[in-house]
C-alpha positions in Angstrom: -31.0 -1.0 -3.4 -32.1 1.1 -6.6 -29.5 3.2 -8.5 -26.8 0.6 -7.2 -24.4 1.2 -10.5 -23.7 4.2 -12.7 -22.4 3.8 -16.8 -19.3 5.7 -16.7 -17.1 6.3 -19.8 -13.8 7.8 -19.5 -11.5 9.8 -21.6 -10.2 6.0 -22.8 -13.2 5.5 -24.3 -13.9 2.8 -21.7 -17.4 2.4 -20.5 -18.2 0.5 -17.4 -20.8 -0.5 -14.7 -19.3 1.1 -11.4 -21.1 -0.1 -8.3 -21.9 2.6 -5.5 -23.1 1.0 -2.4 -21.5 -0.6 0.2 -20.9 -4.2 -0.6 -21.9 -6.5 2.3 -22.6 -10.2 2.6 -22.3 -10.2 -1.4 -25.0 -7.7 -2.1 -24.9 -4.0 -2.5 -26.8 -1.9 -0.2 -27.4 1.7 0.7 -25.9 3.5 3.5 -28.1 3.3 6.5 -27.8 7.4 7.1 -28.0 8.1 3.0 -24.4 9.9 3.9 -22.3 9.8 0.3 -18.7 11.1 -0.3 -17.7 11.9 -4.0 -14.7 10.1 -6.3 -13.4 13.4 -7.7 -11.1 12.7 -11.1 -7.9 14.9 -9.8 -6.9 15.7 -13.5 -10.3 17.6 -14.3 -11.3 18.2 -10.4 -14.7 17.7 -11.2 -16.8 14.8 -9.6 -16.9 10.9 -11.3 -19.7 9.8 -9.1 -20.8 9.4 -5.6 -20.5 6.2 -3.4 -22.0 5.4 -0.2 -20.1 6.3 2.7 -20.8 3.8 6.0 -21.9 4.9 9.1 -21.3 2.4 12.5 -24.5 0.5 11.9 -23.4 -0.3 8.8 -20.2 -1.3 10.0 -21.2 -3.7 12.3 -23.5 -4.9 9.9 -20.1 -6.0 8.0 -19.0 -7.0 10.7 -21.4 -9.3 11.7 -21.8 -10.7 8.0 -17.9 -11.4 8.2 -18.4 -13.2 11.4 -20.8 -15.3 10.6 -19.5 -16.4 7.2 -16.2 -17.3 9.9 -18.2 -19.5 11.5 -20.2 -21.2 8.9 -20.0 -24.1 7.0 -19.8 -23.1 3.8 -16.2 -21.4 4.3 -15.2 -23.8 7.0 -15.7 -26.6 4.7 -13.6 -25.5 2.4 -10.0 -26.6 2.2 -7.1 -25.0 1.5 -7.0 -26.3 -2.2 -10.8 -25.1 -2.6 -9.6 -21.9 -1.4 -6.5 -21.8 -3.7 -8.7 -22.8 -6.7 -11.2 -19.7 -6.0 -8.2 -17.2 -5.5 -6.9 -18.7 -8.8 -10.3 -18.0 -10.4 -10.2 -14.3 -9.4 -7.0 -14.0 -10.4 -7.9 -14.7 -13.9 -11.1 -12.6 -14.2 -8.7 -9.9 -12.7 -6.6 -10.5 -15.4 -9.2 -10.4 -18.2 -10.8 -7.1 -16.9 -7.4 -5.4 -16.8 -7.9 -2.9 -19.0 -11.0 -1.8 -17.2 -9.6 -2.1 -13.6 -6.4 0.3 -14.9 -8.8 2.8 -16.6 -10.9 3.2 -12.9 -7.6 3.5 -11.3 -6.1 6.0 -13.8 -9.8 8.2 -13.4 -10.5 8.1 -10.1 -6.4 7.9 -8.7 -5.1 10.1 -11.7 -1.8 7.7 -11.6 -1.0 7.1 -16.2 -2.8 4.4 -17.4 0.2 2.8 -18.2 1.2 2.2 -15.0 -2.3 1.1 -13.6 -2.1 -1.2 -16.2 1.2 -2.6 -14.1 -0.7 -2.3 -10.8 -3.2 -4.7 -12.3 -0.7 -6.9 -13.1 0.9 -7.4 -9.7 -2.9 -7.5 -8.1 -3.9 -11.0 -10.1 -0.1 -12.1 -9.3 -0.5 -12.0 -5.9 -3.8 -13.3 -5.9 -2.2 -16.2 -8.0 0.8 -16.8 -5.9 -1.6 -16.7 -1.9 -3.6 -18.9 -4.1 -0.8 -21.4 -4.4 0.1 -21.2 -0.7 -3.7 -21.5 0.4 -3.0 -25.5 1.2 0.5 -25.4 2.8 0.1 -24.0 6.0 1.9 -26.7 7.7 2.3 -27.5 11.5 5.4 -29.4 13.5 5.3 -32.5 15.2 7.7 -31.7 18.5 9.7 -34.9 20.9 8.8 -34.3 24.5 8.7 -37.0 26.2 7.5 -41.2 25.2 4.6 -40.3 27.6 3.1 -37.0 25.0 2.4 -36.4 21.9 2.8 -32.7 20.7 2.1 -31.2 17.9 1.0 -27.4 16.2 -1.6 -26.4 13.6 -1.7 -23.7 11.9 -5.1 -21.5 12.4 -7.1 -18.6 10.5 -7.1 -15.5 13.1 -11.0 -15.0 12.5 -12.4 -11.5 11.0 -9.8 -9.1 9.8 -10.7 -5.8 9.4 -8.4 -4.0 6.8 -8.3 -0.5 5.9 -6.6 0.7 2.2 -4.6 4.1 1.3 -5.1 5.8 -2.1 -2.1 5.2 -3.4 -1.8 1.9 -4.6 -6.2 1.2 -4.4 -6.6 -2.2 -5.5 -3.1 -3.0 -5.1 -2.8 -2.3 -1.6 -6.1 -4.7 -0.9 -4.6 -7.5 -3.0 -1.6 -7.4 -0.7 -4.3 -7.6 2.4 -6.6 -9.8 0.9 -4.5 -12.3 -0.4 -2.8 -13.9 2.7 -6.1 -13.4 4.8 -8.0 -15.4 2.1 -5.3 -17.9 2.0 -5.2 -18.7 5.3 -9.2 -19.3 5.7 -10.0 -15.7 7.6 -12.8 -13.4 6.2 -12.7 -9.8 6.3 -14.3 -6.4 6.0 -11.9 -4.2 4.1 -12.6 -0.4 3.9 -11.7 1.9 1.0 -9.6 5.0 1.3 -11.9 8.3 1.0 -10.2 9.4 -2.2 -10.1 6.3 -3.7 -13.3 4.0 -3.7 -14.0 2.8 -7.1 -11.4 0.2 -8.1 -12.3 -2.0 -5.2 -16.3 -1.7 -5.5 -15.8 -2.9 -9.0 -13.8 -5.7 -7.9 -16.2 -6.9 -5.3 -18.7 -8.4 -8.3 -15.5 -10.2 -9.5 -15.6 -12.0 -6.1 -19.0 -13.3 -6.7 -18.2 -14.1 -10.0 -15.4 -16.3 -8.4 -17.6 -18.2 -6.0 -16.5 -16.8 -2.8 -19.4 -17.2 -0.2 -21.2 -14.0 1.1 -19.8 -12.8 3.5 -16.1 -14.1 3.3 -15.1 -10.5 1.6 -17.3 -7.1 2.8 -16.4 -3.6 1.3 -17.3 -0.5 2.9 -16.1 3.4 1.7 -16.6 5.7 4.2 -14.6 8.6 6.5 -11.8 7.8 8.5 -12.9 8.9 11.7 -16.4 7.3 11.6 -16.4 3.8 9.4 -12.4 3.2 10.1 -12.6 4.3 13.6 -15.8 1.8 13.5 -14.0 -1.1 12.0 -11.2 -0.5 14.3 -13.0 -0.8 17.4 -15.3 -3.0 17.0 -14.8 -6.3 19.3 -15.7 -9.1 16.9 -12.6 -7.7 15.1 -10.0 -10.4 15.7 -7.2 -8.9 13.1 -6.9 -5.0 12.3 -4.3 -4.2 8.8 -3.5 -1.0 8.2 -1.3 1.0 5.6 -1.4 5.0 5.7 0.5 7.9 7.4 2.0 7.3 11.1 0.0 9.3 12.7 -2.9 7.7 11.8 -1.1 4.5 12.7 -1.1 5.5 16.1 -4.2 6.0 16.3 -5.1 3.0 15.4 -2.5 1.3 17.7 -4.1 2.9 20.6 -7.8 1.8 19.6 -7.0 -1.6 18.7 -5.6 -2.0 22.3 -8.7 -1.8 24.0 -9.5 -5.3 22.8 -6.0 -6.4 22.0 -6.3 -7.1 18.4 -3.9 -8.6 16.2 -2.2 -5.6 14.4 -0.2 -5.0 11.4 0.4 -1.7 10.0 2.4 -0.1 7.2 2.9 3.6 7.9 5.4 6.4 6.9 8.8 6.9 5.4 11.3 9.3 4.7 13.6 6.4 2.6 17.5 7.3 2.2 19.3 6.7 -1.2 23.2 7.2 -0.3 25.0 7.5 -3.8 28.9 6.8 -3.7 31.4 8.4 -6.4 32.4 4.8 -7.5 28.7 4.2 -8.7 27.5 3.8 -12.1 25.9 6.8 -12.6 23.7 6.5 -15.7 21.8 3.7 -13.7 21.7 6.0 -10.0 20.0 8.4 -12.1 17.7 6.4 -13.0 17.1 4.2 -9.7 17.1 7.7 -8.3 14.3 9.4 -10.2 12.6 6.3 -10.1 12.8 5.9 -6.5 11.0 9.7 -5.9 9.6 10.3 -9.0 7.2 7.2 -10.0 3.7 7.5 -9.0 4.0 11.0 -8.8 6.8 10.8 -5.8 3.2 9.1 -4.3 5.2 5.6 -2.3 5.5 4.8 1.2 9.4 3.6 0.4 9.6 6.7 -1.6 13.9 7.5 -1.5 13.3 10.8 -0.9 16.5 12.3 0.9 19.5 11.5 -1.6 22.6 11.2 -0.1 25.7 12.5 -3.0 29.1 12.1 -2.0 31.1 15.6 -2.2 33.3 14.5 -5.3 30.2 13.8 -7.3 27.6 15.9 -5.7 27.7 18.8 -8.3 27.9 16.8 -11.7 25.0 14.3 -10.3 22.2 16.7 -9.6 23.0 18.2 -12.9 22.7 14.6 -14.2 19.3 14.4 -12.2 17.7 17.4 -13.5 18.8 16.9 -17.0 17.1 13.1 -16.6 13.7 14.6 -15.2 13.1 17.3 -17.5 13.8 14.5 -20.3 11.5 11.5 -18.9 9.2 13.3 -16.4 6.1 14.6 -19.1 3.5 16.0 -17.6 -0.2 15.7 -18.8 -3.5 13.5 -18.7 -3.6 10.0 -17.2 -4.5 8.9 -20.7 -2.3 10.2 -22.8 0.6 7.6 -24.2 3.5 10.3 -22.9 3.2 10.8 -19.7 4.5 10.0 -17.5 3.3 12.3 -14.6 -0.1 12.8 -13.7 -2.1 14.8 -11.1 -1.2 14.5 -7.4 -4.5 12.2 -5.9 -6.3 15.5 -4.4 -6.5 19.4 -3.7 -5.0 18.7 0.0 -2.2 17.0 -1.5 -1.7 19.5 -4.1 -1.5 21.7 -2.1 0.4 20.2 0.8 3.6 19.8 -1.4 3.6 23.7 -2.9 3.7 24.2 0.7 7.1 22.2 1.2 8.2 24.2 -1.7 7.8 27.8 0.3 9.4 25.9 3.1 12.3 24.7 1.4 13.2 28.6 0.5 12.2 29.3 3.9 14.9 27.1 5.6 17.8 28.0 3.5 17.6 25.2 0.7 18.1 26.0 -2.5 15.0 24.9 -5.1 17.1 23.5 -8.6 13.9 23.3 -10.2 10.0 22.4 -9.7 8.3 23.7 -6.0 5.0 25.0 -8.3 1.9 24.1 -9.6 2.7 22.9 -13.4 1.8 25.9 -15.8 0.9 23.7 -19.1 -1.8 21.8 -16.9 -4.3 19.8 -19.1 -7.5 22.6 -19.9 -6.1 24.7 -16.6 -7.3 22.5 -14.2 -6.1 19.4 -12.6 -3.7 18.6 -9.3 -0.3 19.1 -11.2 2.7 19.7 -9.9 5.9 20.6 -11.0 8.4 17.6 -10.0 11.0 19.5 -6.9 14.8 19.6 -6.9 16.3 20.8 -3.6 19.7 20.8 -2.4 21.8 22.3 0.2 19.2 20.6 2.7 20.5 19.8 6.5 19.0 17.4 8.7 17.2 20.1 10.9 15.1 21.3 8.0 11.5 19.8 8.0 11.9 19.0 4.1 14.6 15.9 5.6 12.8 14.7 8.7 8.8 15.2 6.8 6.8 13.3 5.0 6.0 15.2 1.7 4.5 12.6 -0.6 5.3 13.7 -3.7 7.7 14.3 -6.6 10.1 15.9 -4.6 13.5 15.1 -4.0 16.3 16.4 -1.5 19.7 16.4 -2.2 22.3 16.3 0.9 26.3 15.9 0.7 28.7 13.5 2.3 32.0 13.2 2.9 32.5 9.3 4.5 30.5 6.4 4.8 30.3 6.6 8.1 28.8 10.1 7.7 26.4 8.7 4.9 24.8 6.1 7.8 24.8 8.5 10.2 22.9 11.2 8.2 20.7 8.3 6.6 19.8 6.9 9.8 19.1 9.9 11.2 14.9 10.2 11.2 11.9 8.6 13.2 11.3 6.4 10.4 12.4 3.4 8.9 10.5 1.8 6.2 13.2 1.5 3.5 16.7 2.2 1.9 19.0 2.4 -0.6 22.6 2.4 -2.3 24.3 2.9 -5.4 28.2 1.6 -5.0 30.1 -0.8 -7.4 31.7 -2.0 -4.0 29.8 -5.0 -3.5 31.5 -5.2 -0.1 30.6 -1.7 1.0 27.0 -2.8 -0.5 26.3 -4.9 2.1 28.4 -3.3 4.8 26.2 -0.5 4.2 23.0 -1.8 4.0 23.6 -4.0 7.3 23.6 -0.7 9.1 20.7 1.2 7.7 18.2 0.8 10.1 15.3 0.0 7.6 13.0 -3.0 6.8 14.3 -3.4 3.5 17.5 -2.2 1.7 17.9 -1.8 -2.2 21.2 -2.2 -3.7 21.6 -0.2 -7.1 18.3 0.2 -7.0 15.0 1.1 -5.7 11.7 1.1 -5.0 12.0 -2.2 -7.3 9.8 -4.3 -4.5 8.3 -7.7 -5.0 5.0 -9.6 -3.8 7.1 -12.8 -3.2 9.7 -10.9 -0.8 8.8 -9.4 2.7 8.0 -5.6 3.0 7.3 -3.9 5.8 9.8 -1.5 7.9 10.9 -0.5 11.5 10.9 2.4 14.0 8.0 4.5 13.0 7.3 3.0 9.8 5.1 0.1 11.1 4.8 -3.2 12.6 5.0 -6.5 11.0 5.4 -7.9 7.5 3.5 -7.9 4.1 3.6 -10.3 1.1 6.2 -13.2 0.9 6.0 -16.2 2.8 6.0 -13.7 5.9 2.5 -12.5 5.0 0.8 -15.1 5.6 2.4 -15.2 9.3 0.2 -12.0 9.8 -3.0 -13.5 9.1 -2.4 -17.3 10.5 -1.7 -18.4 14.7 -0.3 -21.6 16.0 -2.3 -23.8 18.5 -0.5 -26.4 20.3 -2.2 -29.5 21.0 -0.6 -31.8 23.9 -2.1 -35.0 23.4 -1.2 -37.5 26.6 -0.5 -40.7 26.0 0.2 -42.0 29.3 -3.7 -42.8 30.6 -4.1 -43.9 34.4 -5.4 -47.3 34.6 -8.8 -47.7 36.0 -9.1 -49.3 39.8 
């Protein structure tokens, strides 16, 4: 493939190789069609490069790689400490390219630098800690009867096809790629649209690892033509997914054709119920951190903030006063900020809708719902981070979605009234609560139906502790121990030890 890299420099002063094809069978090749979709950098809007987008021949042509990698020797030889020590390996090359992995994230994703430097971080962690789990997936030995011997193994599923949001780029595929790699399955992973650099880059770390071709493909491409590809395709044994619940459902119903393995990771609307007995210089803070960080840009985002009426008044003072104080607004690169450009135009543009909508439905804006005046050279995907309060559960700003710095503030009276209002929404990824009542704490948490329950916190996950959520907000578990359930299946073997005698 000609022109397969392009020097890019960015405002950092960093200046890098980034690969452009599609990445398949450990070489970079061309699109089969020519088609292309462009990286745009959301702080300037202008374009960083191109990439290759795949069409379904060149999706099967992953597919096929990943396959037969499966069910060659030079993976299935390997055991799980061979596969721990390569894991190990890319976790420190991760480690040692940091710097460069943060700055592609912080151009292409627009998130501060500072914090793709943390993103890194966490991504050569979990390939560290899946690497140390690669050689304990352990089976039972179970008493039947004098006349059997029984016993389970614990196997790869085969080819996982896994598909990435924007968000979190190369952190999302760590969490993906990790257990899968761990457990001995291969896997073609596809790159959000908005997104595609971090991971291309990564891909020659693989290879600089040792991993055999094949193991690891990476495609870019559209949604509705390489996703919808990988999706369906029926060498597919495994399909992972983390994105918006709609497009979850979607999936769900085109993975059925063939039955596939599933896990997904989909929306939230995350409740953060704040009672007058908590401390509340750290609910401030959990609470701006819980809507605010990554540019209000998480899945577990706590969004709806529940205030009891005794401190409603004073806390959203509190709240504003905090995010006018931390929440600087400016270029990915700059040391200050702390706030950076939403990841595109639609999503720019999506939350300045919310912000008409909120005055439509009777809430009352306490401060952001507009693009930020003092953006960087007058261009850029800034937003102003949104107060709202007054909001009732019937108003689309507490049952949506918005994805962005944009917190609602609703009042209670009782706890009872606090899980009922909390619990009230389709999904159910995450939760939270700020009480010095340790009893209430977990009385509390107990009944919020969510996947995962902070306490005087939030948003403060971690790789070694299950994440994943209930109702609408997906199916199955990510990182911990419970990961690598998604990407491993039992056999039983029934071995008789009873023979007939021969006559």
């Amino acid at each position: 493939m000609s022109s397969a890299t392009q020097t890019i420099t960015a405002p950092n002063g960093v200046s890098y190789q980034q690969p452009t094809g599609l990445f398949i069978n450990n070489q970079w090749v061309a699109s089969s069609s020519g088609q292309k979709l462009q990286s745009i950098n959301p702080a300037t809007e202008e374009e960083i490069t191109s990439v290759h987008a795949a069409t379904v021949e060149d999706v099967d042509k992953a597919v096929c790689a990943a396959r037969a990698a499966f069910e060659g020797e030079e993976w299935q030889s390997l055991v799980g400490t061979a596969r721990g020590k390569l894991m190990h390996k890319v976790a420190d090359l991760v480690e040692s390219q940091q710097h460069v992995l943060a700055t592609i994230e912080a151009l292409d994703n627009g998130k501060p630098y500072s914090q793709a430097l943390g993103d890194i971080e966490e991504v050569f962690s979990v390939f560290r800690y899946y690497g140390g789990w690669a050689d304990k997936a352990y089976g039972q030995t179970i008493e039947t009867s004098r006349s059997k011997f029984a016993y389970t193994v614990r196997e790869p599923i085969g080819v996982c096809g896994q598909i990435i949001p924007w968000n979190y780029p190369l952190g999302m595929a760590a969490w993906k790629l990790g257990p899968a790699l761990a457990c001995g399955n291969t896997v073609v992973i596809k790159a959000a649209e908005q997104t595609p650099l971090s991971i291309l880059y990564f891909a020659n770390i693989l290879v600089e690892a040792g991993f055999p071709p094949g193991v690891v493909n990476i495609i870019n491409g559209y949604g509705r033509e390489a996703g919808s590809a990988l999706v369906q395709h029926p060498e597919v044994d495994k399909v992972a997914f983390t994105g918006s619940t709609p497009t979850g459902k979607q999936i769900m119903r085109m993975a059925s054709d063939t039955m596939k393995n599933i896990t997904l990771e989909t929306g939230g609307k995350s409740a953060l119920v704040i009672f007058d007995d908590a401390q509340i210089p750290n609910a401030v803070k959990w609470a701006h951190y819980g809507v605010m960080g990554n540019m209000g840009q998480i899945c577990t985002a706590t969004s709806r903030i529940f205030v009891h009426d005794k401190i409603y008044d004073s806390f959203i003072q509190r709240f504003k006063e905090y995010v006018a104080k931390v929440q600087v607004i400016g270029c990915p690169f700059e040391e200050k900020t702390y706030q950076g450009p939403q990841v595109s135009k639609d999503q720019f543009e999506k939350i300045l809708q919310y912000g008409r909508i909120a005055q439509e439905e009777g809430a009352t804006i306490v401060a952001g719902g507009r693009a930020a005046e003092a953006r960087p050279n007058g261009k850029g995907y800034f937003v102003e981070p949104t107060i709202v309060r007054d909001v009732q559960p019937h108003m689309r700003i507490y049952k949506e979605e918005i994805f962005g710095p944009f917190a609602v503030f609703v009042r209670f009276s009782t706890e009872a009234e606090a899980i009922r209002l909390s619990n009230v929404t389709e999904y159910g990824l995450a939760a939270a609560v700020c009480t010095s009542d340790v009893t209430r704490a977990h009385r509390v948490a107990s009944k919020l139906k969510a996947g995962m329950v902070w306490i005087n916190s939030s948003n403060n996950s971690d790789f070694r502790v299950p994440f994943g959520g209930v109702k609408q907000s997906g199916i199955g578990r990510e990182l911990g121990q419970a990961g690598l359930d998604a990407y491993s299946q039992l056999k039983s073997v029934h071995l008789n030890l009873q023979l007939v005698e021969q006559i």
